[in-house]
C-alpha positions in Angstrom: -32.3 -207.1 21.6 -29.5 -204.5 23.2 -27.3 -206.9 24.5 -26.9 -210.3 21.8 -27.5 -213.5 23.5 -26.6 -216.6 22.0 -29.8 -218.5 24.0 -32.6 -216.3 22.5 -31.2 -216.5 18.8 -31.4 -220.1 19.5 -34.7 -220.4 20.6 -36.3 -218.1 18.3 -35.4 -220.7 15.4 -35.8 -223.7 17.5 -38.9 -225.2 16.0 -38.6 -224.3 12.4 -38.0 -226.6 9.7 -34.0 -226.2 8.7 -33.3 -224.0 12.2 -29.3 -224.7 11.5 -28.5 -221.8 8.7 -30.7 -218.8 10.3 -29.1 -219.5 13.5 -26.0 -219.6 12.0 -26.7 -216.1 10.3 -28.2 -214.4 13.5 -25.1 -215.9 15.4 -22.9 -213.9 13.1 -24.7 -210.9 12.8 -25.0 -210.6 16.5 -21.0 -212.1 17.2 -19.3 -211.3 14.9 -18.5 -214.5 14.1 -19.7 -218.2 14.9 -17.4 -219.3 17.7 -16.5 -222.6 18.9 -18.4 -221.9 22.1 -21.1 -221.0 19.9 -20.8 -224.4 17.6 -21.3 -226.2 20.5 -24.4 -224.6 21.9 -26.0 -224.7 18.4 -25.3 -228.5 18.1 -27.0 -229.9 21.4 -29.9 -227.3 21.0 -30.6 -229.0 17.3 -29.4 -232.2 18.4 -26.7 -232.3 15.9 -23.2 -233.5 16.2 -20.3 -230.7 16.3 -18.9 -232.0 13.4 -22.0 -231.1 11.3 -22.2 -227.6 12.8 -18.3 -227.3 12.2 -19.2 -228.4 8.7 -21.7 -226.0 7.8 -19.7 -223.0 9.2 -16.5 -223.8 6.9 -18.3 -224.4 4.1 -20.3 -221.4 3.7 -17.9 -218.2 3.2 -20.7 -216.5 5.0 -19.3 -217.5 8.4 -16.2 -216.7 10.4 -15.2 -218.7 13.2 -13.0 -215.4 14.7 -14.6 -211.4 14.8 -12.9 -209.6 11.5 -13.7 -205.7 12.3 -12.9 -204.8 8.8 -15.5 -203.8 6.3 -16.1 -207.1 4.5 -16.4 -206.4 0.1 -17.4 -209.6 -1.0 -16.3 -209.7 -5.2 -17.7 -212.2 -7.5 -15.7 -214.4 -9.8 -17.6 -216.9 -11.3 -17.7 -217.6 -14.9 -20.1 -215.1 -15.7 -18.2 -211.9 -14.2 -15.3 -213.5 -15.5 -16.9 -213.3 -18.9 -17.7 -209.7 -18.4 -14.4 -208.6 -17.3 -13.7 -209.5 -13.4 -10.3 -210.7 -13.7 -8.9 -207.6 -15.0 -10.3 -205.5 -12.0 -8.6 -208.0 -9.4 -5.9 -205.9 -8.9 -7.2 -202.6 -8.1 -9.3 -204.0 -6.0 -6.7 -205.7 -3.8 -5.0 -202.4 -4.3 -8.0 -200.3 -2.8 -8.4 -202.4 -0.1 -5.2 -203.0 1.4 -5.3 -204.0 5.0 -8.3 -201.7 5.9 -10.9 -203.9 4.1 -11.0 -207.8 3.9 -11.8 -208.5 0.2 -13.2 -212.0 -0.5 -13.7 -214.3 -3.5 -17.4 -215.9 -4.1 -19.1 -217.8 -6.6 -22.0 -216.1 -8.0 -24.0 -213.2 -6.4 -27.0 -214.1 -8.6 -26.3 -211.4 -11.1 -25.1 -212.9 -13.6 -26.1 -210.8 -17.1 -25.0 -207.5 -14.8 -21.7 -208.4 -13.5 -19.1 -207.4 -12.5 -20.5 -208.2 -9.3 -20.0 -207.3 -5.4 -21.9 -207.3 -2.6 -21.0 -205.0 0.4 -23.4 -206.0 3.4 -26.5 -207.2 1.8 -26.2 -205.1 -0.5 -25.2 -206.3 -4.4 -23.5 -203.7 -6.4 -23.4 -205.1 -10.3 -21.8 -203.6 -13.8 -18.7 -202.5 -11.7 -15.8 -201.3 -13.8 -12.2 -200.7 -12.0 -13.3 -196.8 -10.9 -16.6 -198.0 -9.5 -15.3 -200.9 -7.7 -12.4 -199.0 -6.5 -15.1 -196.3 -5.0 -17.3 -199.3 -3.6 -14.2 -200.5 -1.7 -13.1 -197.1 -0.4 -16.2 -196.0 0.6 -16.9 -199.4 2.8 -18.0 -199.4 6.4 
């Protein structure tokens, strides 16, 4: 698919089981971000009120409702990488990424006997200390 169209990444989910989320992750792969315009499509293909759509997308941090060009680090702070140390690397990493790179909070990456934990793309990145994360974060795309 050269050109992304909202339509096909609709239908190709249409008749699975739990269609909603996949759209919602094809839609902001493809967009950028899941638009109101897009919400609203998404809702009367799956029959679904806007609300629930609206719902989903602000309460998953995986979803933006505007584009955000920056390279996205994604750091974990959850008890676990607290435990091991996550707190303490908090401000080098806001440091390292300034304006150029839009650092977010989450709660858990699933690696929790390894953390320190990031995840850059789909990629997780785990036993970070402050010079590894610090690299991680420079070296996004």
């Amino acid at each position: 698919m050269n050109e992304p169209d909202l339509a096909l990444i609709i239908a190709r989910h249409l008749a699975s089981e739990g269609a909603l989320l996949p759209i919602l992750h094809d839609v902001q792969e493809a967009f950028g971000c899941v638009s109101p315009e897009a919400e609203r499509a998404i809702a009367e293909a799956l029959n679904l009120s806007r609300a629930e759509v609206r719902g989903t997308v602000s309460f998953y941090h995986d979803f933006t409702s505007a584009p955000d060009p920056r390279p996205h680090v994604q750091l974990c702070r959850a008890e676990a990488c607290q435990a091991r140390g996550v707190e303490a690397l908090v401000a080098a990493a806001q440091a390292a990424a300034g304006d150029r790179v839009r650092l977010s909070t989450v709660y858990c990456l699933g690696l929790c006997s390894a953390g320190p934990a990031a995840r850059v793309g789909n990629t997780v990145h785990a036993r970070l200390d402050e010079a590894a994360l610090v690299r991680l974060i420079e070296d996004a795309r």
